[in-house]
Backbone as XML, in Angstrom:
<?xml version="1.0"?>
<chain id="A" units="angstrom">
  <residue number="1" name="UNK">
    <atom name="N" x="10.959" y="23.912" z="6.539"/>
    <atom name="CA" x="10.110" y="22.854" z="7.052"/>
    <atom name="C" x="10.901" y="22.073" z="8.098"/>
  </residue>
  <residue number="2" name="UNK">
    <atom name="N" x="9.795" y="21.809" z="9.089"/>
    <atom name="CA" x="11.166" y="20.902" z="10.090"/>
    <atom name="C" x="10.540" y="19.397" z="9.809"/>
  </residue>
  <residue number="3" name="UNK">
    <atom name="N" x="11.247" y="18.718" z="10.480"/>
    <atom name="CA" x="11.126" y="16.994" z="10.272"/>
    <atom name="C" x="12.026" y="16.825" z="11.415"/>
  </residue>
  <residue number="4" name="UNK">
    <atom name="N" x="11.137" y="15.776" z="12.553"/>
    <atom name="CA" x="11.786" y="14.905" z="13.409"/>
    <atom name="C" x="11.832" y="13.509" z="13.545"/>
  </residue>
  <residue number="5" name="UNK">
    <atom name="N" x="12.754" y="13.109" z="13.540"/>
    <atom name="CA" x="13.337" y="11.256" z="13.491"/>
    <atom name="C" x="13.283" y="11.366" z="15.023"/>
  </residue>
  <residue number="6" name="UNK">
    <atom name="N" x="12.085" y="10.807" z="15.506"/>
    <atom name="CA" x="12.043" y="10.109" z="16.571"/>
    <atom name="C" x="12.949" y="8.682" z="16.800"/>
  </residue>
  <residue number="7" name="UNK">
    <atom name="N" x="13.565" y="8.881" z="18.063"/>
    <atom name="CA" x="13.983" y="7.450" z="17.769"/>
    <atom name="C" x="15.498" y="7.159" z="19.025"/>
  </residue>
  <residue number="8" name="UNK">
    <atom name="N" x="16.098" y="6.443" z="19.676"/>
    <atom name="CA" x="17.268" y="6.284" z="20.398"/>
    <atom name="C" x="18.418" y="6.358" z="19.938"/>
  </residue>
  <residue number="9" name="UNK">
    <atom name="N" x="18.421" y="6.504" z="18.217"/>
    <atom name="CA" x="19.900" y="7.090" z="17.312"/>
    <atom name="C" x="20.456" y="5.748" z="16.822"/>
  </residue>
  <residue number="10" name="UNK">
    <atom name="N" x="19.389" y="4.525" z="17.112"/>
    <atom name="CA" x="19.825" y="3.498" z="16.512"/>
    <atom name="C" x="20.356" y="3.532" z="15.210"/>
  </residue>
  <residue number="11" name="UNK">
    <atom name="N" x="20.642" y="2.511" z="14.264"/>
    <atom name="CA" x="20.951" y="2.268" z="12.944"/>
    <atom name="C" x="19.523" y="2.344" z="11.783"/>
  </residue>
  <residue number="12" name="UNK">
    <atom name="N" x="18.611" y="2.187" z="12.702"/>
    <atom name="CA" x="17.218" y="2.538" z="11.574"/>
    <atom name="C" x="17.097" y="4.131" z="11.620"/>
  </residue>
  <residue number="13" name="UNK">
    <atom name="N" x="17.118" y="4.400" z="12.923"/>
    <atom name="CA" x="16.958" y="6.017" z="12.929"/>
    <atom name="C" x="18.077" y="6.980" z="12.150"/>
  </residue>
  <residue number="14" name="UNK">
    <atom name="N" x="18.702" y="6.155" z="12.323"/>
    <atom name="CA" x="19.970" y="6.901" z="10.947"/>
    <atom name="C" x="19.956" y="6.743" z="9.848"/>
  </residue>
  <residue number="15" name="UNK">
    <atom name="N" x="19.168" y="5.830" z="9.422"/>
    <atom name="CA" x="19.005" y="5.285" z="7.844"/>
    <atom name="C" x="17.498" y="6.336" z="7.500"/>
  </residue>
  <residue number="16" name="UNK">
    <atom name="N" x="17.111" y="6.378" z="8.685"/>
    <atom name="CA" x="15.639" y="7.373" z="7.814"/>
    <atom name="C" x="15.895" y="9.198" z="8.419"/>
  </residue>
  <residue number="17" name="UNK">
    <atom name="N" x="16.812" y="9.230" z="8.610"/>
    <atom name="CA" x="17.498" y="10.727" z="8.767"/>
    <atom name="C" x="17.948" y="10.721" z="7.335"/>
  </residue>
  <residue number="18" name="UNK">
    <atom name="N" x="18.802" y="10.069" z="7.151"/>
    <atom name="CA" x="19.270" y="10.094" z="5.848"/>
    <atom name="C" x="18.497" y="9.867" z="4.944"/>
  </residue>
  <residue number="19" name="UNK">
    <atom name="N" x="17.592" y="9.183" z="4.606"/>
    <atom name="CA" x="16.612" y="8.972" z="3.516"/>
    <atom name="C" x="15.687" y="10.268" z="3.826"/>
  </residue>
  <residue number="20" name="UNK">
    <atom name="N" x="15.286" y="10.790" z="4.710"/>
    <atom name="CA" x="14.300" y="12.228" z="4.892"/>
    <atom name="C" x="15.546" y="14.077" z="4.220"/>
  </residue>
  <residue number="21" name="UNK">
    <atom name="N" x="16.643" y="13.395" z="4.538"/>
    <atom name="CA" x="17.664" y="14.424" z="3.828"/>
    <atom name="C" x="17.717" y="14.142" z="2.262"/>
  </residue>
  <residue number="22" name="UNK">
    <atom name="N" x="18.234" y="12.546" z="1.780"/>
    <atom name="CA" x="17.681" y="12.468" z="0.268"/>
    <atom name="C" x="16.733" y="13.134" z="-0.125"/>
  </residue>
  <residue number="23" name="UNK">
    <atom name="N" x="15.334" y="12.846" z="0.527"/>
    <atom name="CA" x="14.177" y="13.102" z="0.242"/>
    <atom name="C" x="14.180" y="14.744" z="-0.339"/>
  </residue>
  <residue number="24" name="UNK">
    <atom name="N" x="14.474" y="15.566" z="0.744"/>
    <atom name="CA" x="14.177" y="16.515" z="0.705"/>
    <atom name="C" x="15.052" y="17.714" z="-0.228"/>
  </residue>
  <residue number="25" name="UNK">
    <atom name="N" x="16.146" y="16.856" z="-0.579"/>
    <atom name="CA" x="17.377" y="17.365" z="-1.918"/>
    <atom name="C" x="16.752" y="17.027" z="-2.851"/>
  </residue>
  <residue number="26" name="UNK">
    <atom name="N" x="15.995" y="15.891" z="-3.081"/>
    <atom name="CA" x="15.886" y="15.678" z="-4.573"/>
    <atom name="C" x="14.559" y="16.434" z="-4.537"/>
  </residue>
  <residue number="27" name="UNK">
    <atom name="N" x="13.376" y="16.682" z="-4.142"/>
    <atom name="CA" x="12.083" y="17.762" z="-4.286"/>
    <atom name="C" x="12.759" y="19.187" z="-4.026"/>
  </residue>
  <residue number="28" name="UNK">
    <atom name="N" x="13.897" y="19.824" z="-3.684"/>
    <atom name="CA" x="14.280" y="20.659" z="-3.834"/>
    <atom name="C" x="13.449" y="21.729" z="-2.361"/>
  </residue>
  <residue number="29" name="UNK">
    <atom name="N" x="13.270" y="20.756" z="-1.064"/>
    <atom name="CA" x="12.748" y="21.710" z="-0.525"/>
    <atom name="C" x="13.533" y="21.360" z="0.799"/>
  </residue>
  <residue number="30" name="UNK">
    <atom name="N" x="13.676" y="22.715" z="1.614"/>
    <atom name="CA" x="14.755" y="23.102" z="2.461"/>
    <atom name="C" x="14.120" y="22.603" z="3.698"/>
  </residue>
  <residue number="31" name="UNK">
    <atom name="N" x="14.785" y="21.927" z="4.664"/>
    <atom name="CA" x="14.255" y="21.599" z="5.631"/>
    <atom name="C" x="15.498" y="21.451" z="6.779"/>
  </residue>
  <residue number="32" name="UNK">
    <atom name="N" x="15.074" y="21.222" z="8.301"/>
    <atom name="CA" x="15.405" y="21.254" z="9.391"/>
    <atom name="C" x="15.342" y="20.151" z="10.031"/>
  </residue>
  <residue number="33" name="UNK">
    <atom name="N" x="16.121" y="19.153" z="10.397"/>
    <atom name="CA" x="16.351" y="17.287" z="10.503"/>
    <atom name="C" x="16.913" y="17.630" z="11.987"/>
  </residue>
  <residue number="34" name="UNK">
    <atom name="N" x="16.310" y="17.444" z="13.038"/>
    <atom name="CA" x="16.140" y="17.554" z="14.506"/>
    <atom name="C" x="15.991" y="15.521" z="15.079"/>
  </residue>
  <residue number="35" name="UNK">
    <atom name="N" x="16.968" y="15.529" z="15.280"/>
    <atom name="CA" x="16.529" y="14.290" z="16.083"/>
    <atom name="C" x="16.271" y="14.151" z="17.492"/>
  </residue>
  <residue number="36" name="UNK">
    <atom name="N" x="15.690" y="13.395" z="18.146"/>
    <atom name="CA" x="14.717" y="13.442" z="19.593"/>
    <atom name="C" x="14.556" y="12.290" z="19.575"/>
  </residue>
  <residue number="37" name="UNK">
    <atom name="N" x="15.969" y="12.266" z="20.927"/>
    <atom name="CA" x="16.453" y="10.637" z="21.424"/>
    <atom name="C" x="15.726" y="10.557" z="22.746"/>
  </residue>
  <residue number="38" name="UNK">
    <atom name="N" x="15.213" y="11.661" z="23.658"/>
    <atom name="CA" x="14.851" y="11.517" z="24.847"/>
    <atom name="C" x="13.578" y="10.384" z="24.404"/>
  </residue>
  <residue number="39" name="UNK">
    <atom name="N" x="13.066" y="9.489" z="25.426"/>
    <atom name="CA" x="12.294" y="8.403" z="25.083"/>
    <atom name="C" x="11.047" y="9.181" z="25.609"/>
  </residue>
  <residue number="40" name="UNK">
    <atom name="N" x="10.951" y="10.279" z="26.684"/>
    <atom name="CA" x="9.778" y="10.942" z="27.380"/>
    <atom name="C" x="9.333" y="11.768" z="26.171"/>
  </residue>
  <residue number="41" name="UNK">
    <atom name="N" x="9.810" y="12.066" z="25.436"/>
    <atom name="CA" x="10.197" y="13.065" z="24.271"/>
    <atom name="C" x="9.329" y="12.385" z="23.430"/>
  </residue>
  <residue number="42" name="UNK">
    <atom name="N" x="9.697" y="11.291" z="22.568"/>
    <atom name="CA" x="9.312" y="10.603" z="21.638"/>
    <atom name="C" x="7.931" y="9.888" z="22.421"/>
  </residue>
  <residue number="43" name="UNK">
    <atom name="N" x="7.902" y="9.333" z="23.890"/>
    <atom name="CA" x="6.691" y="8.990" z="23.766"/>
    <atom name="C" x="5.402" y="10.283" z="23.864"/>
  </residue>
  <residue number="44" name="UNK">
    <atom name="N" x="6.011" y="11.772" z="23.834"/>
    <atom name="CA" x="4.631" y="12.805" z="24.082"/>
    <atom name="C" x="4.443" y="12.426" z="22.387"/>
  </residue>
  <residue number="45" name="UNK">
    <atom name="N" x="4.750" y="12.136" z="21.478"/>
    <atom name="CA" x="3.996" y="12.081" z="20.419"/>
    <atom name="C" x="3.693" y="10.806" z="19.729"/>
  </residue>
  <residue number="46" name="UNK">
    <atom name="N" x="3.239" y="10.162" z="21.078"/>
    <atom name="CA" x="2.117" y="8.848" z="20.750"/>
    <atom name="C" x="2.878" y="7.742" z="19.912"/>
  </residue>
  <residue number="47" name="UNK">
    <atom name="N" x="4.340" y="7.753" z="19.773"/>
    <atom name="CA" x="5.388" y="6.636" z="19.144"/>
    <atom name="C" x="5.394" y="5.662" z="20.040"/>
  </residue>
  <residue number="48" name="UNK">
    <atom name="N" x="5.155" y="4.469" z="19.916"/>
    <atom name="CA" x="5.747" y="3.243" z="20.566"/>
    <atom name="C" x="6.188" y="2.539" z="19.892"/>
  </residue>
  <residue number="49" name="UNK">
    <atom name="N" x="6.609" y="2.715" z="18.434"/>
    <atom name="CA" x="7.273" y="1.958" z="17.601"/>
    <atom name="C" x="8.453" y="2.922" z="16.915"/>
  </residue>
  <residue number="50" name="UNK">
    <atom name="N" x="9.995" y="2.621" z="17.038"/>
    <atom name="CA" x="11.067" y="3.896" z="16.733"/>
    <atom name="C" x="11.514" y="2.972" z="15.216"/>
  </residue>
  <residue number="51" name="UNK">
    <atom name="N" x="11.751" y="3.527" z="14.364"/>
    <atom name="CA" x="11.397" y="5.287" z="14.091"/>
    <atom name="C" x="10.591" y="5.850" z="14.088"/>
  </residue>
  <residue number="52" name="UNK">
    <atom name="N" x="10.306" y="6.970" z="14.405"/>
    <atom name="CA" x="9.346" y="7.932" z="13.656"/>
    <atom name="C" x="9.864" y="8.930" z="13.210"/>
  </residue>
  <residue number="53" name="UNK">
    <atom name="N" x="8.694" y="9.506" z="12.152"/>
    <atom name="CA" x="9.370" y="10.650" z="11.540"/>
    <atom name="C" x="8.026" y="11.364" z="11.389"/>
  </residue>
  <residue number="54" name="UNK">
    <atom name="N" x="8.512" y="13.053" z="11.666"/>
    <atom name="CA" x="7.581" y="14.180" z="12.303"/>
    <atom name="C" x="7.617" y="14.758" z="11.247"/>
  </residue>
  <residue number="55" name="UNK">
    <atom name="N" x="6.604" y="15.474" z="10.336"/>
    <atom name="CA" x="7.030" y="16.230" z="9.564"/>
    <atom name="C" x="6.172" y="17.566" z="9.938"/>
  </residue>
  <residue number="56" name="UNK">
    <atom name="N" x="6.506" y="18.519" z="10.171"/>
    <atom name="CA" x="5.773" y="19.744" z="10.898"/>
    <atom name="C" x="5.314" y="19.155" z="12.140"/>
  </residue>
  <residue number="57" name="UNK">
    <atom name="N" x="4.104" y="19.434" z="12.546"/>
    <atom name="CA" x="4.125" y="18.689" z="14.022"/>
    <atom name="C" x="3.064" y="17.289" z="13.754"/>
  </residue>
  <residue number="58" name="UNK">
    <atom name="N" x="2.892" y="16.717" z="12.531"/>
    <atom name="CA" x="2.126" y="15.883" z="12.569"/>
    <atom name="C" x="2.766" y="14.369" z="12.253"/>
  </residue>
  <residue number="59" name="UNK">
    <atom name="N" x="2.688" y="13.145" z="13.633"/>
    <atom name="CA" x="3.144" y="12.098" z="12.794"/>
    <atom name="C" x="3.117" y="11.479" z="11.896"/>
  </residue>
  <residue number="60" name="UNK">
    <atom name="N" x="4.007" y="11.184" z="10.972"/>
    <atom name="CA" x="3.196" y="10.002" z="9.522"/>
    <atom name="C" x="3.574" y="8.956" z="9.536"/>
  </residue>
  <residue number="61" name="UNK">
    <atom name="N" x="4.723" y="8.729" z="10.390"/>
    <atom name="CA" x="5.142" y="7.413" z="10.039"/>
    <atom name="C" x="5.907" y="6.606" z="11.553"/>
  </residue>
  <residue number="62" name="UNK">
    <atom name="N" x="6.059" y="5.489" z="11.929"/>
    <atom name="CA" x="6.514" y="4.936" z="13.256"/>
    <atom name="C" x="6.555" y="3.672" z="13.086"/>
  </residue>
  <residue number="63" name="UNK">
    <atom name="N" x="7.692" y="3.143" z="13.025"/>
    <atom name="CA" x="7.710" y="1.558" z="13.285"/>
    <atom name="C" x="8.582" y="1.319" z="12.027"/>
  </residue>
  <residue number="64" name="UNK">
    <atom name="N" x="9.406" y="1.983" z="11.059"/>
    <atom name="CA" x="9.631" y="1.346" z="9.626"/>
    <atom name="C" x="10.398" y="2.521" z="9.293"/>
  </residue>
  <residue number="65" name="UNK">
    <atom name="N" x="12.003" y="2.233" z="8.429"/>
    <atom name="CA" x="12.123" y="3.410" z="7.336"/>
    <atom name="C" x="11.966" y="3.155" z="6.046"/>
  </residue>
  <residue number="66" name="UNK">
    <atom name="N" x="11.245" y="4.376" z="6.214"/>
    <atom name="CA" x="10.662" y="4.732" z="4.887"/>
    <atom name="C" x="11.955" y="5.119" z="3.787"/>
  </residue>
  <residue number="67" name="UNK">
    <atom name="N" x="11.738" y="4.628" z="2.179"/>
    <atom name="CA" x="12.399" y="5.480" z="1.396"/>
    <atom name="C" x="12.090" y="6.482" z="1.201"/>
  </residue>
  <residue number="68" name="UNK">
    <atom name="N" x="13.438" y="7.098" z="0.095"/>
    <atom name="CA" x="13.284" y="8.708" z="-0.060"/>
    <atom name="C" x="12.157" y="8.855" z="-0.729"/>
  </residue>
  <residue number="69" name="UNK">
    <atom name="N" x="11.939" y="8.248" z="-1.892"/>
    <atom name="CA" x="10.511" y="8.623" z="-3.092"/>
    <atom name="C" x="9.236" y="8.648" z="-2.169"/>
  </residue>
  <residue number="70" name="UNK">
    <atom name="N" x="8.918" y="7.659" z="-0.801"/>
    <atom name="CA" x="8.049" y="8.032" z="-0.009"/>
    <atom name="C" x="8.107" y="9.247" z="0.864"/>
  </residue>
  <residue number="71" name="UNK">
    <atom name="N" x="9.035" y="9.544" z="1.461"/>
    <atom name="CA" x="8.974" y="10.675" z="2.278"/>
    <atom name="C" x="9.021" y="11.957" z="1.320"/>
  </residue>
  <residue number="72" name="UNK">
    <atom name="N" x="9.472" y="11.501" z="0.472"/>
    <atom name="CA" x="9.073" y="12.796" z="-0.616"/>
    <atom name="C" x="7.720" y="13.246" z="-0.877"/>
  </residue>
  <residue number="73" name="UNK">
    <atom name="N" x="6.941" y="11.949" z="-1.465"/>
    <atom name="CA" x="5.420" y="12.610" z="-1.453"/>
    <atom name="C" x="5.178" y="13.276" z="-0.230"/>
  </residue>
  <residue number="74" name="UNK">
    <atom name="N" x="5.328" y="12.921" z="1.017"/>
    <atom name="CA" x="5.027" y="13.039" z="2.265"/>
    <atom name="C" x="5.233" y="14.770" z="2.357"/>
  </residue>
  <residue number="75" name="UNK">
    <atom name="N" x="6.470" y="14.933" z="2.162"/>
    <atom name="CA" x="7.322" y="16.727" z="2.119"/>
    <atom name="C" x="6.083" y="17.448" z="0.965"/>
  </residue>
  <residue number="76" name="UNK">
    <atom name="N" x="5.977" y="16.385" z="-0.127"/>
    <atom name="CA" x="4.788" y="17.477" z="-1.082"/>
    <atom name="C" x="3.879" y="17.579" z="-0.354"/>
  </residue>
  <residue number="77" name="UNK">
    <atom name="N" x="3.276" y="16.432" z="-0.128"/>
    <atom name="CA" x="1.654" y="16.663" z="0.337"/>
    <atom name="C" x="1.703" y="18.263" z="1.875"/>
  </residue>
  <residue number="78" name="UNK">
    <atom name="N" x="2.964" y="17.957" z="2.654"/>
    <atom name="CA" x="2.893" y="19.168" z="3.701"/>
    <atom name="C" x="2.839" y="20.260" z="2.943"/>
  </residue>
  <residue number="79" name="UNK">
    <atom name="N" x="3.728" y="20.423" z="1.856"/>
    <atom name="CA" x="3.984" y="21.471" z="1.554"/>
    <atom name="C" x="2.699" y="22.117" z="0.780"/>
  </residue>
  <residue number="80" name="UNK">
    <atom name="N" x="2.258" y="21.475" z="0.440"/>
    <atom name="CA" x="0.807" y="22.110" z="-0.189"/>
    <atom name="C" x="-0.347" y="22.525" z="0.698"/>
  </residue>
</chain>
């Protein structure tokens, strides 16, 4: 599964890289953590609030990091 942290590599965008890697150790599902600092980049997928986080190609989340127990449901619900 891939997952992208939209974002300029600030200190939030690193805190929800890392909470989307928790996430995805403790549900036990394997994934691909791509970050995408270009700002032309992050704005083709409709972000004007950083972080975001991509999970397959659909956004769920922008403006906030999320904890792991949330991005976890998030990894189930794709994965189903």
């Amino acid at each position: 599964m891939n997952i992208k942290i939209l974002g300029s590599g600030c200190r939030k965008c690193v805190a929800l890289a890392e909470n989307a890697k928790a996430a995805a150790d403790a549900e036990g599902i394997n994934v691909e953590i791509e970050k995408v600092t270009d700002i032309i980049d992050v704005a083709r997928y409709g972000v004007m609030s950083t972080p975001g986080l991509v999970i397959g190609d659909k956004v769920v989340s922008s403006g906030r990091v999320l904890n792991p127990s949330d991005i976890g449901a998030l990894l189930r619900e794709a994965a189903a």
